[in-house]
C-alpha positions in Angstrom: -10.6 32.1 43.2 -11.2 35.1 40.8 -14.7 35.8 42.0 -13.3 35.8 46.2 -11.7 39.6 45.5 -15.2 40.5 44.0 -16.9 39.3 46.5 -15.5 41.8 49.2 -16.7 45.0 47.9 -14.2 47.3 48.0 -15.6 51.0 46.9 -18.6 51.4 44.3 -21.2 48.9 43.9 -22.1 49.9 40.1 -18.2 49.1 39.2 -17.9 45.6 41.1 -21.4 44.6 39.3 -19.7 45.7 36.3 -16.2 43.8 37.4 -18.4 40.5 38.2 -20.3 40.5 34.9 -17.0 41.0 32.9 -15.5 38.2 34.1 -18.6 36.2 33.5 -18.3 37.3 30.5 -14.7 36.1 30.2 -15.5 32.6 31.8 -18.7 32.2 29.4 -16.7 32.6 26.2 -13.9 30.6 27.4 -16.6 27.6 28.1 -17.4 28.4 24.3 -14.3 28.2 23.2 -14.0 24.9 25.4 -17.2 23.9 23.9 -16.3 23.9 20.1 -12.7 22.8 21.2 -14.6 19.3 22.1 -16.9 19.2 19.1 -14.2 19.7 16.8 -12.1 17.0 18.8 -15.2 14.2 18.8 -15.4 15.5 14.8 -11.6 14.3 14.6 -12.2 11.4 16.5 -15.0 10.2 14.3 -13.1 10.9 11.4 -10.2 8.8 12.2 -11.9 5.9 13.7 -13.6 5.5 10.6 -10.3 5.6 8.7 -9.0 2.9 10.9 -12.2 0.7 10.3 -11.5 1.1 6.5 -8.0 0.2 7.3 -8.9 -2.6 8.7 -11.2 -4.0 6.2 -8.0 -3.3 3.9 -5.7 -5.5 6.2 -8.1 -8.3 6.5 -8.7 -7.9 2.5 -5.0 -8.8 2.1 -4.2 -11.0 4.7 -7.2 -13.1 2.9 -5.8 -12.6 -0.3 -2.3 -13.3 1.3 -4.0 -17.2 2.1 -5.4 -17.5 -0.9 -1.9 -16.5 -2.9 -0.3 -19.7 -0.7 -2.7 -22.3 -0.9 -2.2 -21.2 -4.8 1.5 -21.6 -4.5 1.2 -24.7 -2.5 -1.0 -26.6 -4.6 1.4 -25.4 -7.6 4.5 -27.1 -6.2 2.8 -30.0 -5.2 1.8 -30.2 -9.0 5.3 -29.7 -9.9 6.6 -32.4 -7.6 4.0 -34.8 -9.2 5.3 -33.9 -12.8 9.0 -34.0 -11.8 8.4 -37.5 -10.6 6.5 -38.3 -14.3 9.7 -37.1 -16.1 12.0 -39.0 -13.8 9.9 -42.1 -14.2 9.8 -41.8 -17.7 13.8 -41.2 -17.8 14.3 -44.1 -15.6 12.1 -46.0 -17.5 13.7 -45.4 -21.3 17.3 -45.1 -19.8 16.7 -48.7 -18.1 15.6 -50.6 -21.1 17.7 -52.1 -23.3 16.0 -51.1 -26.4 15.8 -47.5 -24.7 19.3 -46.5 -26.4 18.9 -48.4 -30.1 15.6 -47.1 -30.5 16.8 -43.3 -29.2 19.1 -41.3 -31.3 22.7 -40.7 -30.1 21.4 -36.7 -29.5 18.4 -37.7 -27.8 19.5 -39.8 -25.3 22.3 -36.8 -24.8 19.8 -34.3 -24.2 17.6 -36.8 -22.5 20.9 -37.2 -20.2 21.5 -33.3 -19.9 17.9 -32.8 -18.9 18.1 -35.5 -16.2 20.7 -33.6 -14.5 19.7 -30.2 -14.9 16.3 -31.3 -14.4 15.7 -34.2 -12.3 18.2 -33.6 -10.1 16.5 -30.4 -9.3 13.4 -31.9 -8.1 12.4 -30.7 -4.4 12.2 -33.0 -1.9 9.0 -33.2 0.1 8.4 -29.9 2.2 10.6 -27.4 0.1 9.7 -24.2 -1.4 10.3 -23.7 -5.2 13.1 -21.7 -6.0 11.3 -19.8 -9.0 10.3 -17.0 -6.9 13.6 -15.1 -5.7 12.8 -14.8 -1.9 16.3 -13.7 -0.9 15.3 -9.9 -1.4 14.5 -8.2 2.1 11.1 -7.3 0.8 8.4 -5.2 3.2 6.1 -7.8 2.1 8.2 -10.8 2.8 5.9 -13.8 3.9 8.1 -14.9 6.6 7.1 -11.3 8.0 3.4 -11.8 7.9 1.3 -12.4 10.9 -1.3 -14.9 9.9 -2.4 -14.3 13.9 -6.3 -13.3 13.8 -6.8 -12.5 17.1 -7.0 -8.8 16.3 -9.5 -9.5 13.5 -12.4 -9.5 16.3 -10.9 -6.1 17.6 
């Protein structure tokens, strides 16, 4: 659209020329300008792909470590189930037989008695979480807030 006035040549020929090749001029360094406007902007784009791929290996890092931390905490309570049940036996078991209170000392069966009901009656039933982690807090990392979805693992 710039170049249709030029075309028409409206007095000297020398100062058209000159007209033309000025704005050839013009349009050459705006392509150069548009040139290492792209560079820089593929540059940028490189950059930050490569950021989000290292982000990415961090995510999958954690949400690894995340598993591993719950199978840990799993297999911990399932321990402490099996132990709790031990104790309880073993309370049942003294508290049942006769013997159990002439051969235990006033105090121990006492503080045998005051363990079973802080203690025993503490135990989890099958399924429940341990209360020995406070999970009441509104933490950012709050498991009930983790996706475990790896669909966007094979992005």
């Amino acid at each position: 659209e710039q170049a249709l006035p030029l075309l028409e040549l409206s007095g000297s020929v020398e100062e058209d020329y000159i007209q033309i090749a000025r704005h050839f001029e013009a349009t050459r360094q705006r392509c150069c300008r548009l040139e290492q406007d792209g560079r820089l902007a593929r540059e940028q784009l490189a950059r930050v792909e490569a950021e989000r791929a290292a982000l990415e290996v961090k995510l999958k890092h954690a949400r690894n470590q995340v598993e591993v931390e719950m199978k840990k905490r799993f297999r911990a309570e399932a321990e402490l189930e099996k132990q709790e049940r031990k104790l309880q036996l073993v309370f049942e078991s003294l508290m049942g037989e006769p013997w159990g209170n002439k051969v235990l000392s006033g105090e121990q069966c006492s503080v045998l008695s005051a363990m079973a009901g802080w203690r025993l009656g503490a135990t989890l039933p099958p399924g429940r979480r341990s209360s020995a982690v406070d999970e009441s807090c509104q933490s950012l990392l709050s498991h009930s807030d983790i996706s475990y979805d790896r669909t966007e693992d094979d992005v």
